[in-house]
C-alpha positions in Angstrom: 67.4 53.2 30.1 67.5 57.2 30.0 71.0 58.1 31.0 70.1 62.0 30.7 68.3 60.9 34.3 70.9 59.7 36.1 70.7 59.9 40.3 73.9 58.2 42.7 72.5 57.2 45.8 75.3 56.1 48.5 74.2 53.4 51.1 75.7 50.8 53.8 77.7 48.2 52.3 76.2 44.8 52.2 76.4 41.6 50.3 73.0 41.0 49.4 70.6 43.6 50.2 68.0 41.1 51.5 68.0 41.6 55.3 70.1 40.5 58.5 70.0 37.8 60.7 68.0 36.0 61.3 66.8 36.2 57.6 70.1 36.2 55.8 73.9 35.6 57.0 74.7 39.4 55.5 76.0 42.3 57.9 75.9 46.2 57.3 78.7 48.5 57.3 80.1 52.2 56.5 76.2 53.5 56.8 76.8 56.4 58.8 75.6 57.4 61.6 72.4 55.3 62.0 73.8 52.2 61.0 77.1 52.6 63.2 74.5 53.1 66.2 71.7 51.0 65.3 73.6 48.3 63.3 70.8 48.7 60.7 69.6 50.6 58.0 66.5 51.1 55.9 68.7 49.8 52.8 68.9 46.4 54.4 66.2 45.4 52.2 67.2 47.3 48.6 67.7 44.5 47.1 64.6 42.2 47.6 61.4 42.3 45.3 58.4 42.7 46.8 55.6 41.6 44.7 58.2 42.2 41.6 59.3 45.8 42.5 62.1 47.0 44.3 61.8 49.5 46.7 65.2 51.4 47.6 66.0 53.4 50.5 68.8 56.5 51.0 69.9 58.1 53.8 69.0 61.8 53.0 69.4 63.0 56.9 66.9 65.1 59.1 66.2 68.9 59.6 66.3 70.5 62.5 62.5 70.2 63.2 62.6 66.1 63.0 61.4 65.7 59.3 63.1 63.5 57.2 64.9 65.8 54.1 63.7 65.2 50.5 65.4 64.5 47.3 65.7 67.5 45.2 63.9 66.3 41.7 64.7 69.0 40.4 68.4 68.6 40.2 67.3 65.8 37.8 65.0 67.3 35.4 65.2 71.2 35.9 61.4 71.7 34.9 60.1 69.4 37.5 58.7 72.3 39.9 56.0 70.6 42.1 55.7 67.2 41.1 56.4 65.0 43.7 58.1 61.6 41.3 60.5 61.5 38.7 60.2 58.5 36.6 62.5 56.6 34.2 65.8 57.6 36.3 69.2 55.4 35.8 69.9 55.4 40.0 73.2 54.2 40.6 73.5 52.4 43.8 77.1 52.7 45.8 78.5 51.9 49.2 82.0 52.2 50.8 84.7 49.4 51.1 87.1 49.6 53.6 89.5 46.6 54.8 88.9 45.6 58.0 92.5 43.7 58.1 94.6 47.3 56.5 96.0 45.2 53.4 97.2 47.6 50.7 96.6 45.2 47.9 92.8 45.2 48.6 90.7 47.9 46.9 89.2 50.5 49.3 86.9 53.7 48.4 83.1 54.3 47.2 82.1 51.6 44.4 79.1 51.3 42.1 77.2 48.0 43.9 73.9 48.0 41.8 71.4 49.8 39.5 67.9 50.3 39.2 67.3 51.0 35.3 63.7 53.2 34.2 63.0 53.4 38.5 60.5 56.3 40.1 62.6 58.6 42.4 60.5 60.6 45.4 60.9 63.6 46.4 59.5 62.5 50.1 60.2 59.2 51.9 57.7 56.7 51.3 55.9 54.1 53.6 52.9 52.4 51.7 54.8 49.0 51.5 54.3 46.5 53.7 58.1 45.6 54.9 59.5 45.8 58.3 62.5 45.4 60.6 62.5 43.9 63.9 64.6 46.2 65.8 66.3 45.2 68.8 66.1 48.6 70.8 62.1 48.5 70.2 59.4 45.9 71.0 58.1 46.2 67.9 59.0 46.1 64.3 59.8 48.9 62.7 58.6 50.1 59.0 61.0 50.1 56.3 60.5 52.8 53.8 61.8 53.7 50.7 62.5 56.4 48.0 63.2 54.8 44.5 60.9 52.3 43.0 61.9 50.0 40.2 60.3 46.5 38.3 62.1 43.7 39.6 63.3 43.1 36.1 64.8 46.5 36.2 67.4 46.2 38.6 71.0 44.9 39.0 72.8 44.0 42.3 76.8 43.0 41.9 78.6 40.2 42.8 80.9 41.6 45.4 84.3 40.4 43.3 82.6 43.0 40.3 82.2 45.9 42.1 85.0 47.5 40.8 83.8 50.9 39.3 85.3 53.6 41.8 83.1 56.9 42.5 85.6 59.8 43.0 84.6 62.3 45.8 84.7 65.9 45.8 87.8 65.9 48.6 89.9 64.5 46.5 88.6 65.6 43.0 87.1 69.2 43.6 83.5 70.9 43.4 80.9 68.9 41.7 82.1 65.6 42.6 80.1 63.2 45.4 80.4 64.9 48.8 79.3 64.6 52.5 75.5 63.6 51.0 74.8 60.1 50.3 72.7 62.0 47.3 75.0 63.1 44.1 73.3 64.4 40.9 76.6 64.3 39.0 75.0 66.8 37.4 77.8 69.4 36.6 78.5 70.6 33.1 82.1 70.1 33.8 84.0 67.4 30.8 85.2 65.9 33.7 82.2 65.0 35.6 80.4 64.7 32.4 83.0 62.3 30.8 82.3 60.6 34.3 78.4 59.9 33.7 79.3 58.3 30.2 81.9 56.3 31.6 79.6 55.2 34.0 76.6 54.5 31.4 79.0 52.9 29.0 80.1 50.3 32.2 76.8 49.7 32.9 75.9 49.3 29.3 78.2 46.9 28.8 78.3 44.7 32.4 74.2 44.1 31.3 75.4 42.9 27.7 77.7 40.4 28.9 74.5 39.1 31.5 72.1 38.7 28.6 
């Protein structure tokens, strides 16, 4: 695992990761704008191997001309210029809780849900795999792409009662911190943001020793 490549990719919440009716009982929530319209996202599928890799999808948004926005690589590893992949990244996966019933005692905010440890990130969205979505607002299904790319033995999805480790935002914490993206290269020299990543790494670190 190289924590000096560390990437936090924000996505829908889910359960499981492994589709929606009628292939799984799961829902998806707190996805932004596609999800709330659709009631799907590309992420639906994060968390199921495909001939033992994972393929994971983020919502990076859309310029003005209609193409799909990249991930900047570069905000990884500064002397990636024009490669296209970055490869052994930690990516972080996270998704926003919120209570659908308003209790106080229940735990709201952005959470860590899942890893991919030693993954490929993109710059540009993906499509070679063979993985679609039936769409209901379409006759036909629709292709599922992806951004990160991992062994199946490389990732890590929580079990919803240990997803526990908050992500702090940059309302609430200041500059550097996660913002409006659902992209955050954590990134900043800062102690505090840098005392963040460790915290992180050592949380992972440790969740993976107690597995094994």
């Amino acid at each position: 695992m190289n924590s000096n490549r560390l990437l936090f990719l924000n996505i829908g919440w889910m359960k499981h990761y492994k589709g929606l009716p009628p292939e799984s009982d799961d829902s998806i929530v707190h996805g932004g704008k596609h999800v709330d319209k659709k009631g799907w996202g590309h992420e639906i599928y994060n968390f199921l191997p495909v001939n033992r890799k994972m393929y994971g999808f983020v919502e990076t948004g859309y310029k003005k001309n209609g193409d799909r926005k990249s991930i900047n690589i570069t905000r990884i590893k500064p002397d990636i210029k024009k490669e296209d992949k970055i490869d052994n990244v930690l990516v972080i996966w996270t998704a926003k809780k919120k209570s659908k019933y308003n209790d106080p005692l229940e735990k709201k905010g952005c959470f860590v849900i899942g890893w991919y440890k030693n993954a490929t990130v993109y710059r540009y969205y993906q499509n070679d795999i063979n993985r679609c979505y039936q769409n209901k607002d379409k006759p036909y299904p629709e292709k599922c792409g992806y951004f990160v790319k991992a062994k199946e033995e490389d990732f890590r999805l929580l079990p919803l009662e240990h997803r526990d480790k908050k992500i702090y935002n940059a309302r609430r914490k200041g500059a550097g911190w996660m913002g409006r993206s659902n992209i955050w290269y954590a990134n900043s020299h800062t102690p505090d943001i840098q005392g963040y990543r460790e915290a992180v790494i050592k949380y992972i670190e440790d969740y993976e020793s107690k597995c094994n």
